[in-house]
VMD Tcl script that draws the C-alpha trace (Angstrom):
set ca {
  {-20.18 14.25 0.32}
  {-20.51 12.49 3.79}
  {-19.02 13.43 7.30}
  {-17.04 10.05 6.68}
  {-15.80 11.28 2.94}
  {-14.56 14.23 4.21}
  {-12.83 13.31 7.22}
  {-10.95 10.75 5.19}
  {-9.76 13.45 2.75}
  {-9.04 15.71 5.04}
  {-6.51 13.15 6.73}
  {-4.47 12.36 3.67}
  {-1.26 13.86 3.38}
  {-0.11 15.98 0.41}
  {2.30 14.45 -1.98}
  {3.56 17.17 -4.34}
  {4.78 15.27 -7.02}
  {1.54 13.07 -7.78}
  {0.36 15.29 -9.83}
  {-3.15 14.82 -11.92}
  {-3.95 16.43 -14.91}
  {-6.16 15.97 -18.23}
  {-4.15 14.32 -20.42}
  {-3.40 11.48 -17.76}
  {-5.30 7.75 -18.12}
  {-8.26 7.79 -14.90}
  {-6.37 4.60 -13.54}
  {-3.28 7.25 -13.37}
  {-5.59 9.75 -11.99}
  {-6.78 7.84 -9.17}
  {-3.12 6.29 -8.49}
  {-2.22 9.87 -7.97}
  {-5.44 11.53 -6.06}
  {-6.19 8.42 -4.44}
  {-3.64 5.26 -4.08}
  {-0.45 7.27 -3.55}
  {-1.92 9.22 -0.69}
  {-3.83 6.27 1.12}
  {-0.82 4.70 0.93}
  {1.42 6.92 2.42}
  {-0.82 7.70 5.19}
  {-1.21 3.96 6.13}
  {2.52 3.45 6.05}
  {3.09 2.44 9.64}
  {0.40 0.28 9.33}
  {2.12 -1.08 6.68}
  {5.14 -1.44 8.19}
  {3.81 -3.29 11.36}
  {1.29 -5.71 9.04}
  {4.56 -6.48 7.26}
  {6.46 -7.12 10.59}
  {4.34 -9.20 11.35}
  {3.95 -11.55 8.18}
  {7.18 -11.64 8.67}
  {7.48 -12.96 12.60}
  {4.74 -15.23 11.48}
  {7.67 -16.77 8.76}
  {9.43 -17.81 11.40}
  {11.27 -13.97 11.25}
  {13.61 -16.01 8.76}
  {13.76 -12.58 6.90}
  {16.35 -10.62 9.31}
  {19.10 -13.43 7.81}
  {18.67 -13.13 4.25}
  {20.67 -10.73 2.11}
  {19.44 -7.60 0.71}
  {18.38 -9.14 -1.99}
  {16.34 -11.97 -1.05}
  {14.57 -9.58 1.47}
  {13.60 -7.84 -1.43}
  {12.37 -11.25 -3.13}
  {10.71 -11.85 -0.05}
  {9.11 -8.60 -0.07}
  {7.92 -8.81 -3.89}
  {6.93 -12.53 -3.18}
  {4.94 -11.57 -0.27}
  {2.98 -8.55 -1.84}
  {2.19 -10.50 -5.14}
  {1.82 -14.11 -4.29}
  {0.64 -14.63 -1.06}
  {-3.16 -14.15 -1.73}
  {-4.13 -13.85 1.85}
  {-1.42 -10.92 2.72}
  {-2.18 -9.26 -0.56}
  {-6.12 -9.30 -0.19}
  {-5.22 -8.02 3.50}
  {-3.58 -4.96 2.26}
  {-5.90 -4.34 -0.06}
  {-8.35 -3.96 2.31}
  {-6.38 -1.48 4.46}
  {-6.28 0.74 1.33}
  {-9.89 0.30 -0.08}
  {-11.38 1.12 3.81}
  {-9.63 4.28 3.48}
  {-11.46 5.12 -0.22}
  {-14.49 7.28 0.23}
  {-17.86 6.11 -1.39}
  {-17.11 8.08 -4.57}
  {-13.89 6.38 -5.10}
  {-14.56 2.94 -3.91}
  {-17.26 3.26 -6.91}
  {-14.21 4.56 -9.93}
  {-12.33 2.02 -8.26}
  {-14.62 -0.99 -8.94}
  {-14.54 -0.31 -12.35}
  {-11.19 -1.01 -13.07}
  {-10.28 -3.08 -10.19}
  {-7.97 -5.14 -11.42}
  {-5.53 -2.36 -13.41}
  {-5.91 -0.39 -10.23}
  {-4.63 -3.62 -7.67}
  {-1.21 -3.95 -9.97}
  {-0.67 -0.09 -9.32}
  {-1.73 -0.80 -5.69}
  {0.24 -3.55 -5.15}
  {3.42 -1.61 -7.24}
  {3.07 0.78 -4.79}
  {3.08 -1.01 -1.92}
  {6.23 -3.02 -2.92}
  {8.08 0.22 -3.18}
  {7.07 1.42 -0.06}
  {8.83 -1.28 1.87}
  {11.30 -1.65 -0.07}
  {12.08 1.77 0.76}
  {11.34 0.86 4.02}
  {13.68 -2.18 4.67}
  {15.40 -0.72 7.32}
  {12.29 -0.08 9.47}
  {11.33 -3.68 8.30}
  {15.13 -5.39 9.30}
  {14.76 -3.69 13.10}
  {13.85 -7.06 15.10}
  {10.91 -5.84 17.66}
  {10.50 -7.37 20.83}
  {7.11 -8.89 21.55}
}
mol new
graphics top color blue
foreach p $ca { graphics top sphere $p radius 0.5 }
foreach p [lrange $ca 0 end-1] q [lrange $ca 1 end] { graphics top cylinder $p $q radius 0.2 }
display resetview
């Protein structure tokens, strides 16, 4: 393993319940070694990429309802292929060479749980998402 691969381990935070064992699928696997800790260590990222796709809608989302700033969310992540391909590459530029390589295998079964993940993760973050910034 590189300098690179390990650093990029080493900077990924622990998340107890994403567990991986033997009797789970290797798309599972990797969601839970790989994805779910990428993705929680790029969160803020996340959250500012997100602010602004949204300031560059016209920040139309801080007067919807709950609801339709979770459709906007979930519309966001999944249809706009621009957006989407742009957080998949924040994710995938935090793989190391051995997992950029499982992950090319199965690339497209491994993008839904990618993209699953990321939907939850600002939808748990709406709050953080509904504070206006000043630019």
């Amino acid at each position: 393993m590189n300098h690179r691969d390990t650093e990029l381990l080493r900077l990924r935070p622990e998340i107890p319940s994403a567990r991986v064992s033997e009797i789970m699928s290797r798309d599972e696997q990797f969601q839970n070694k790989t994805l779910r800790p990428v993705i929680k260590l790029q969160n803020e990222l996340f959250v500012e990429v997100f602010r602004n796709y949204i300031k560059k809608h016209k920040n139309s989302f801080h007067t919807y309802s709950v609801e339709k700033k979770l459709s906007f969310i979930e519309n966001a992540i999944q249809r706009d292929i621009k957006f989407r391909n742009s957080l998949k590459g924040i994710v995938i530029g935090q793989f190391t060479t051995e997992e950029y390589l499982l992950y090319i295998e199965n690339s497209s079964a491994l993008n839904k749980r990618m993209m699953n993940i990321l939907k939850e993760r600002m939808f748990s973050n709406i709050q953080l998402l509904e504070q206006e910034m000043a630019y």
